[in-house]
N, C-alpha and C positions, 0 to 999 in steps of 0.2 A: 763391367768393372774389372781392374787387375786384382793382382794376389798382391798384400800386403804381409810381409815378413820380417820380422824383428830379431835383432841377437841379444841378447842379454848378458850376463855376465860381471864376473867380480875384475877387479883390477889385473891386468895382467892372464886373464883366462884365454885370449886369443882368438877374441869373437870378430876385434875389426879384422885382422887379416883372414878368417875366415869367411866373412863376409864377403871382402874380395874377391875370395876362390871361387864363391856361389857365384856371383857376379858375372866371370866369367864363364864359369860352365853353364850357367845358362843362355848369354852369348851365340854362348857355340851352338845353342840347340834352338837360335834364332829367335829366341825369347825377349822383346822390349824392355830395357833394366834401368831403373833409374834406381841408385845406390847415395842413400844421405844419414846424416851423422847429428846425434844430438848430443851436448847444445851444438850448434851451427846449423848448416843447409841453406841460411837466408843471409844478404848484407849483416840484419841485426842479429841471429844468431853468431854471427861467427865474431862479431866484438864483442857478444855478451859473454861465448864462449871464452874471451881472455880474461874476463874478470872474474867468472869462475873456475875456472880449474890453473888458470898461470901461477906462481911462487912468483914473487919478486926478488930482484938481484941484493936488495936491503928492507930491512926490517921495516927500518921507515916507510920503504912505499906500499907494507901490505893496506892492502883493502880489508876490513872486517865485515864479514857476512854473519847475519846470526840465520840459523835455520831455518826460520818462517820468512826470511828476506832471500836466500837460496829459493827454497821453496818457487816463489812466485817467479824469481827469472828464469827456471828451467820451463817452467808454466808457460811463461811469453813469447821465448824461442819456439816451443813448440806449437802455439797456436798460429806465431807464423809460418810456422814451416807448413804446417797442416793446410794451411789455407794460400798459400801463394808455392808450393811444390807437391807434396802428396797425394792429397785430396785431385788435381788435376791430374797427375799422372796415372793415378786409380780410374778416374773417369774416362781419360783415353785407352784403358786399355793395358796397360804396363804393368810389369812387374815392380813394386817398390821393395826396396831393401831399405830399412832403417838400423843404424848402429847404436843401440837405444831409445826407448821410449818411455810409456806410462811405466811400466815394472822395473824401472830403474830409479825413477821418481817414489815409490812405496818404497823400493828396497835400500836404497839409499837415505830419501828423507824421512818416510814411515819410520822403516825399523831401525837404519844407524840411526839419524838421529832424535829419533824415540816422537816422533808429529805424531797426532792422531792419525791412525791408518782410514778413518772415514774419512775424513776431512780432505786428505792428501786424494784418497781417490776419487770423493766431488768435484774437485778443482781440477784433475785430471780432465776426468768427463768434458766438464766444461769447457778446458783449452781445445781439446780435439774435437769438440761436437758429439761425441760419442762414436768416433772413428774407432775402431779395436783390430787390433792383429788379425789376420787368418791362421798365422801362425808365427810361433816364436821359437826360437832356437836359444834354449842355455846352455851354455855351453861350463861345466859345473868343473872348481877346482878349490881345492884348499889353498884358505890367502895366503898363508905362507907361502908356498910355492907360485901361488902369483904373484905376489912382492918379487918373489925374487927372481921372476923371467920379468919384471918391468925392471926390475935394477938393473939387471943385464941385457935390455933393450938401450937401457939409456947409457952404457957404457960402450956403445957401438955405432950407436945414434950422435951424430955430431950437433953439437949444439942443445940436446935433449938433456931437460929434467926435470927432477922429479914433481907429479903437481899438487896441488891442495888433495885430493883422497888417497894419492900413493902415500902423504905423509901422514893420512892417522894413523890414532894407534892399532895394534891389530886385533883388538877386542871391537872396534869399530867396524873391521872390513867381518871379521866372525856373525855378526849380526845381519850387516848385511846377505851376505851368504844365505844364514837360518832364513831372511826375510825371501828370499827368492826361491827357496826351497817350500818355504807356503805357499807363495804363488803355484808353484808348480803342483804342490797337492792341490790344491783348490780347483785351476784348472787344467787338468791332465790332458783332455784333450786338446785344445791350444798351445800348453807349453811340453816343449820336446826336448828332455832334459840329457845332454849331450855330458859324456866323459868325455874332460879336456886334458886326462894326462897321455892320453897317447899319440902318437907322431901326426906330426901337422896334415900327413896324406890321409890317414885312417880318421881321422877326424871330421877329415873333409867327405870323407866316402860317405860317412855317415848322415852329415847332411845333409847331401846329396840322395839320398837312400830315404830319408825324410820328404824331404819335395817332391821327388820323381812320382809317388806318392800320394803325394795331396795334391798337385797338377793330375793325376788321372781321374780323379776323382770331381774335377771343376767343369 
């Protein structure tokens, strides 16, 4: 079976592009990488992915999501992701890289939006089979300051804006945050909880310095 590894992270902490960077550094060290993104990775994640995270151009065309209807679509994308890419590429052998998973699901619907934390992590279980990380990479930043490297992503970004959780309020993304910060007390050894204020290379080193790591040890 491959290493599966996960990023985590609040809005704007810089986990997909560092994703990336692992991506390729392990590449280079001739390592099989299959790197996928939740919601998406499947035909039907990547349309369910517009329905949750897109803004519409007019008020009229939002869609309302209540919590527990969130809940189960990020649930659905993942069981197919799990079961038609993951799950196989772990079995042949590959490195996978996911741009979120279950710990974004508690942290996001558990604690912002207040679901019972059992409950959210039953139906977890359940989408993935009881697939779990080997390891997880947070990469940890105060939301203010991730708001405002995603506002300044989308100021440079053509076409980019902003989406349904860049726009809560930031008492919503603070919660968040605390929720993924319990994660990480609870499991310390799985989650490897990464300082994201400093330059994109030393960040990267760091990750790297993490895996190099847990690959010697497999």
């Amino acid at each position: 079976m491959g290493l599966f590894i996960t990023f985590e992270g609040i809005e704007g902490s810089g986990k997909s592009t560092q994703m990336e960077m692992l991506a390729e550094y392990l590449k280079e060290k001739s390592v099989a990488v299959v790197a996928v993104r939740e919601p998406g990775g499947t035909a039907l994640g990547e349309r369910v992915r517009a329905i949750l995270l897109e803004r519409p151009e007019e008020p009229t065309e939002a869609v309302a999501i209540s919590a527990l209807s969130e809940l189960f679509l990020y649930e659905a994308c993942r069981a197919q992701l799990v079961e038609d890419v993951i799950a196989p590429a772990l079995k042949r052998g590959a490195t996978v890289l996911c741009d979120r998973f279950t710990d974004s699901t508690l942290a996001y619907q558990g604690y912002g939006r207040s679901l019972d934390l059992g409950a959210v992590t039953a139906i977890n279980t359940r989408a993935t089979g009881g697939l779990a990380p080997d390891a997880t990479i947070l990469i940890d930043l105060d939301p203010r300051e991730g708001l405002r490297r995603a506002t300044a992503r989308m100021s440079v970004v053509t076409g980019a804006k902003e989406d349904r959780f860049e726009a809560e309020a930031i008492e919503f993304h603070n919660r968040v945050r605390e929720g993924f910060h319990s994660i990480a007390a609870f499991e310390p050894a799985r989650v490897h909880l990464v300082d994201g204020t400093g330059e994109i290379d030393s960040v990267h080193r760091s990750i790297c310095d993490i895996i190099d790591h847990l690959m010697t040890k497999t």
